[in-house]
C-alpha positions as CSV (number, residue, x, y, z in Angstrom):
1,X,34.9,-38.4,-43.2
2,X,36.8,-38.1,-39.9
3,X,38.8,-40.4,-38.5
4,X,38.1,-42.1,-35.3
5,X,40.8,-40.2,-33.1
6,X,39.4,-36.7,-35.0
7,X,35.6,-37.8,-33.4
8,X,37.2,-38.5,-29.9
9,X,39.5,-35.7,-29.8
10,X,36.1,-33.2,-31.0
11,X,33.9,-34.9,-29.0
12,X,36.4,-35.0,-25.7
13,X,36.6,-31.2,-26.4
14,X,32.9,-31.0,-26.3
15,X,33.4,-32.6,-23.3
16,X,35.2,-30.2,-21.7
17,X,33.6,-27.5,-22.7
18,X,30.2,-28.8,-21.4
19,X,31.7,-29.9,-17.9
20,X,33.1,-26.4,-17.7
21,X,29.6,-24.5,-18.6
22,X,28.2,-27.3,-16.7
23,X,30.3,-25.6,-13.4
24,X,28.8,-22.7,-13.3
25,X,24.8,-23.7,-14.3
26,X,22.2,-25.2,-12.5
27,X,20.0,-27.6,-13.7
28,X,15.9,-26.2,-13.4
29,X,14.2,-29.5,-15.2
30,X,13.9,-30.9,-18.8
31,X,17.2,-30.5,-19.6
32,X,17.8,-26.8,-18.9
33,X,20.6,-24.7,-17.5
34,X,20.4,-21.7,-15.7
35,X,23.9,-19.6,-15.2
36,X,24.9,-19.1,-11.5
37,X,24.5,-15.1,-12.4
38,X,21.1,-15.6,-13.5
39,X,19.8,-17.8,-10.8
40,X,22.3,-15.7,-7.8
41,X,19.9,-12.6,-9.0
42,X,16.4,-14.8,-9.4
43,X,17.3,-15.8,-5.7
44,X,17.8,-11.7,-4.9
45,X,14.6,-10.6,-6.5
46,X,12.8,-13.0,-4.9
47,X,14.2,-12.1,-1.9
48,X,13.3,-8.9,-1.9
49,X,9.9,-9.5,-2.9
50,X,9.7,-11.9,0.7
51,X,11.2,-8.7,2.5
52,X,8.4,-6.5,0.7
53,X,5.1,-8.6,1.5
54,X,6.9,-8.3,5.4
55,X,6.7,-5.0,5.3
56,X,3.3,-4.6,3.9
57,X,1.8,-6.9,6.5
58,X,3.5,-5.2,9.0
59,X,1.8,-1.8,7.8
60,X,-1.6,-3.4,7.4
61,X,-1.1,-5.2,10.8
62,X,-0.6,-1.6,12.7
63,X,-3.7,-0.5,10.3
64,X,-5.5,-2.8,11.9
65,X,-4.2,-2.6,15.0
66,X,-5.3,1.7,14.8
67,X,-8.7,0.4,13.5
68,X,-9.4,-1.6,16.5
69,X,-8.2,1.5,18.6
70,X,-10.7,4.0,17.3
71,X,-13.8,1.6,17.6
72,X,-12.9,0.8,20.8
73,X,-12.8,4.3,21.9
74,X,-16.1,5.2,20.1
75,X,-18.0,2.4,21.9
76,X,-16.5,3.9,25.2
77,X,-18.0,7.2,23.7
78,X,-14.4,8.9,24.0
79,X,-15.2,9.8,20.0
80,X,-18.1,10.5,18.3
81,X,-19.3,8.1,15.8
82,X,-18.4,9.7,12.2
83,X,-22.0,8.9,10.9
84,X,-23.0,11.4,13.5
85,X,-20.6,13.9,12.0
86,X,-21.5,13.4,8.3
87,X,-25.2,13.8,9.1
88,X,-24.9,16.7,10.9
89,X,-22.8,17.9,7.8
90,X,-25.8,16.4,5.7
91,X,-28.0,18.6,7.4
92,X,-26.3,22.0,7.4
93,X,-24.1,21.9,4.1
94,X,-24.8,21.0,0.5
95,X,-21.9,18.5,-0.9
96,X,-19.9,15.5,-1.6
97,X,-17.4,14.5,0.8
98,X,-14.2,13.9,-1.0
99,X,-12.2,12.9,2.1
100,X,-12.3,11.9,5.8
101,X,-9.1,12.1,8.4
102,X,-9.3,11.7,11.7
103,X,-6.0,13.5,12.8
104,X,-4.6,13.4,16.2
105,X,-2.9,16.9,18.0
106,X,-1.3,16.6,21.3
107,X,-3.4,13.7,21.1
108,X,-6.5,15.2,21.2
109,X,-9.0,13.2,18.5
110,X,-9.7,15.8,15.2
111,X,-11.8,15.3,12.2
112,X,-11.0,16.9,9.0
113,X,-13.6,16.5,6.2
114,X,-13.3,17.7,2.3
115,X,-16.4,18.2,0.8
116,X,-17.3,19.5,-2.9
117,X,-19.9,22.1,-3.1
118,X,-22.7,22.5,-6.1
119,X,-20.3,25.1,-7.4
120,X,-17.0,23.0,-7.6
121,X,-15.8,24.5,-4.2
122,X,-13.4,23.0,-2.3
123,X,-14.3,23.1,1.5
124,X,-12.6,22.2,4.5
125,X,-15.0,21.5,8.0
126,X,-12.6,20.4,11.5
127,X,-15.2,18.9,14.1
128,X,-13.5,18.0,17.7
129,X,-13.7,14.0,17.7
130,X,-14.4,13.6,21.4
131,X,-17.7,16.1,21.5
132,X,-18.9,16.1,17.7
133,X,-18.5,19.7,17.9
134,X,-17.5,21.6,14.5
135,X,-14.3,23.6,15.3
136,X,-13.2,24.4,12.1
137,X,-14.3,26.1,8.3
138,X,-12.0,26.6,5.1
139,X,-12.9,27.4,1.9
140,X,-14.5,29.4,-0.7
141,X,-18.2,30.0,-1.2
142,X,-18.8,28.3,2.4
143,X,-22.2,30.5,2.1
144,X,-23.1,28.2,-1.8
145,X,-23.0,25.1,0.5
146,X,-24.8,26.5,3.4
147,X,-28.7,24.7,3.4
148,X,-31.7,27.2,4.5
């Protein structure tokens, strides 16, 4: 058995050695320690995670803000409503539509539609926004899609 100096002399080193780790931990409840390093990058990812959810509601904010745009300008009939477009598609072409842009050039309102035909093609119709007016055709088998 040790002596009482040997127990203070271990346990005074103990001591130290805990005050030293001690230095450089923070506490984070129930008796557990968290290195500075640790915690320093914690604090860094979850800043970058704040900075991220900016930026997306900043995107989803101008979104919006484009959303508001285009149904303002179709209830001052600048642009055609797309239902318009897609049933006058409906009634003249046989498909799917796979995608919908409304593209802007010169500033000049564009849609752009994809639509799958009953063959697997791939075609492309253009329609001027402002007038309704198709503009446009890409594709292969455009005459497989065509209604009678």
């Amino acid at each position: 058995m040790r002596g009482s100096d040997d127990l203070e002399s271990v346990a005074g080193a103990d001591m130290e050695y805990l005050a030293r780790d001690y230095s450089c931990c923070i506490h984070v409840g129930r008796g557990k320690l968290m290195s500075m390093k640790r915690f320093n990058r914690c604090i860094k990812a979850l800043m970058l995670v704040a900075v991220g959810i900016m930026a997306c509601q900043s995107l989803v904010a101008a979104d919006d803000d484009e959303w508001r745009s285009l149904h303002r300008e179709v209830e001052e009939g600048r642009v055609v409503a797309l239902p318009k477009v897609l049933d006058w598609l409906e009634r003249h072409y046989i498909g799917q539509v796979l995608e919908v842009e409304l593209e802007r050039d010169d500033g000049i309102p564009r849609y752009e539609i994809d639509m799958i035909g009953p063959q697997g093609q791939v075609v492309e119709f253009e329609f001027d926004a402002t007038s309704g007016e198709m503009i446009g055709i890409e594709g292969v088998n455009i005459d497989g899609m065509t209604r009678q």
